[in-house]
N, C-alpha and C positions, 0 to 999 in steps of 0.2 A: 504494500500500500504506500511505503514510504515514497519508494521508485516512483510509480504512478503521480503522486503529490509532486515531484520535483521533477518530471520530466513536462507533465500539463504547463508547471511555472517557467521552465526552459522553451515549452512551445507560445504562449504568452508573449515570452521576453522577445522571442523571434516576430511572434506574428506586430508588435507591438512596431519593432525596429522596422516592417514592411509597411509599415501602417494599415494594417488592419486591425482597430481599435472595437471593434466590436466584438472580433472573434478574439483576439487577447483579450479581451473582457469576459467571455464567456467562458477558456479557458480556464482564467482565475478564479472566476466564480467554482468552476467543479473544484481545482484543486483544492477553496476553501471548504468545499462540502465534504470532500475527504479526508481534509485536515480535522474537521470538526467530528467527524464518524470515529477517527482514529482518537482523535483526545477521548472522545465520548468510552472507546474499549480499555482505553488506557487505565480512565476513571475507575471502571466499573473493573480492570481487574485488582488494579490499587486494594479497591475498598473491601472487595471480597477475599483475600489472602490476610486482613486484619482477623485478630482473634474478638469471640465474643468481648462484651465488656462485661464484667465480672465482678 
C-alpha cells in the first residue's frame, strides 16, 4: 500500500510538471485516501495489540 501511496504522488508530481492539474489533483486525492485507509489499519492494529486495562 505504501508503494501505491508514493508512486500515485510521483505520478501527481509528473502529471502536475505537464500541466495537467486536474489529473495530479485526482491523483493526490486517491493517494490521500490510501494514506488515510492505511493510518486508519495502522490505528486499529496499534490499539488492538494493547493489553486489557486492569
Amino acid at each position: 500500500m505504501r508503494q501505491q501511496i508514493a508512486r500515485l504522488r510521483t505520478k501527481a508530481a509528473q502529471l502536475r510538471r505537464l500541466g495537467e492539474d486536474a489529473a495530479a489533483r485526482r491523483a493526490l486525492s486517491q493517494a490521500a485516501a490510501l494514506q488515510k485507509r492505511l493510518d486508519a489499519c495502522q490505528k486499529a492494529e496499534r490499539e488492538q495489540s494493547k493489553p486489557f486495562p486492569g
